[in-house]
C-alpha positions in Angstrom: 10.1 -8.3 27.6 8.8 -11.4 25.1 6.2 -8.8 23.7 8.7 -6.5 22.7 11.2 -8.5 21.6 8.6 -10.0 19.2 7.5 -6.9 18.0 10.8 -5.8 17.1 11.5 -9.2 15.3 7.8 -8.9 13.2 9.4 -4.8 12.6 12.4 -5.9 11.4 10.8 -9.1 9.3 8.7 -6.0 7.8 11.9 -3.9 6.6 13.2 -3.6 3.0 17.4 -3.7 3.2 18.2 -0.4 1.0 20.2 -3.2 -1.7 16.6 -5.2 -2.1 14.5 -2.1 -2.8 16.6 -0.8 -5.1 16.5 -3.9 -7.3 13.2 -3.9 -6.8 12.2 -0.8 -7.6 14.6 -1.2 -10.8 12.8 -4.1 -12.0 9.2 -2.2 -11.5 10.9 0.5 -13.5 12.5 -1.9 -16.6 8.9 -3.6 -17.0 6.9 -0.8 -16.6 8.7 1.4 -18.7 9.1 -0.8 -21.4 5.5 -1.5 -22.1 3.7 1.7 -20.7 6.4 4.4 -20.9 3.5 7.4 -20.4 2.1 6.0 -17.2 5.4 5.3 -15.5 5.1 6.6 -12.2 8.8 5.8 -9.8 7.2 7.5 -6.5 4.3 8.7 -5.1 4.9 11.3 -2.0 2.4 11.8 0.6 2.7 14.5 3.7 3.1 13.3 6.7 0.1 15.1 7.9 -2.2 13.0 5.6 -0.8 10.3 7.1 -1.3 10.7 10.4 -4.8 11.9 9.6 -5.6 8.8 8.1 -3.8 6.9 10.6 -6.1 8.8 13.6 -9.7 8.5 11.5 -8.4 4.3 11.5 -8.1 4.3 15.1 -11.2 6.5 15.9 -13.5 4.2 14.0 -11.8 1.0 14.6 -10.3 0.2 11.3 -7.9 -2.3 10.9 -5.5 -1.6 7.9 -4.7 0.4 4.7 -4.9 -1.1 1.1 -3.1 0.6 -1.3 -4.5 0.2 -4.7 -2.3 0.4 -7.9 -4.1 3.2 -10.4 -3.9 5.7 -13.2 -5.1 8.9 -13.4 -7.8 9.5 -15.9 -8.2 12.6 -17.4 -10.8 15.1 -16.2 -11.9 12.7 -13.1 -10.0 14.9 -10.4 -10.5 18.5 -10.3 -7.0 20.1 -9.5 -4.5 17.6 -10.6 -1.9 18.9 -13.1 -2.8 17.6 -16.8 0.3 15.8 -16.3 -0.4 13.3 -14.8 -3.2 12.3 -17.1 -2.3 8.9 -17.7 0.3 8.0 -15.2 0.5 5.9 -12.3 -0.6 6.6 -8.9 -1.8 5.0 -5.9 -5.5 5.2 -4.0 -4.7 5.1 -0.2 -8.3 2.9 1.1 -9.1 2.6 4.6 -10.3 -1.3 5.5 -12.6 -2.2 8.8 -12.9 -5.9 9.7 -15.4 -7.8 8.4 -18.5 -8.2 10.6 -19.0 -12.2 11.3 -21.1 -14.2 9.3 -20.5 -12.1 5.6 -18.2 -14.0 3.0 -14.7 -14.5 3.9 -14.4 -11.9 6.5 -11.0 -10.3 6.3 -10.8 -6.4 5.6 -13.5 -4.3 3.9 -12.8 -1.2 2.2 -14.4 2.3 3.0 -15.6 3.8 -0.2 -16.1 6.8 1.5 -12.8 7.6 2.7 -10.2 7.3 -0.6 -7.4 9.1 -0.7 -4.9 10.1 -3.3 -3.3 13.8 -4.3 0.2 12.4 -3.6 2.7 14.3 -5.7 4.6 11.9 -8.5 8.1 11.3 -9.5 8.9 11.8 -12.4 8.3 15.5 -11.7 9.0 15.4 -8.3 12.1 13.9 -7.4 13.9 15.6 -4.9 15.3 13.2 -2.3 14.2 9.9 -3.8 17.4 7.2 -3.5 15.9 4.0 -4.7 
């Protein structure tokens, strides 16, 4: 049908070739590494149950997307996270709910109540990572 075949084109239009990632990935890596060597961070790994969790509370109360914020841990403001990672990289996985008409802009609006991180990093853990 037109419907799929469109969602398979806006799919594939989403896709990284392997070749691409890697170069970019690389060039993430040369910056990063070069200015902020403690904080570099090459991966973040989430389980796929968290995932899906989030994925379920989004549909349940109508949420719209995921931002994925760029941060660093901070030492002492996470109980349980290994000391080192105290200054690296991370990411902060944020629910977002449209808008409600009428406020500025409209677009997505975060849900302070629901960030989630506790992803495990690379460097340590690497096993498996290609790009």
């Amino acid at each position: 049908s037109k419907t799929q075949t469109n969602m398979i084109n806006t799919e594939n239009e989403r896709n990284v070739p392997e070749e691409a990632a890697k170069k970019m990935v690389d060039a993430y890596a040369k910056e990063t590494f070069q200015y902020t060597p403690k904080s570099y961070s090459k991966a973040v790994w989430f389980p796929a149950e968290q995932i899906i969790s989030i994925a379920e509370k989004l549909k349940e109360k109508g949420g719209d997307g995921l931002r994925i914020y760029f941060a660093q841990y901070v030492s002492g403001q996470l109980d349980g996270v290994p000391t080192s990672y105290d200054g690296r990289n991370t990411v902060l996985l944020v629910p977002t709910y449209p808008k409600l008409e009428g406020t500025d802009g409209g677009g997505h609006e975060d849900d302070p109540e629901d960030i989630e991180n506790r992803g495990e990093l690379c460097p340590d853990k690497c096993e498996g990572v290609i790009l």
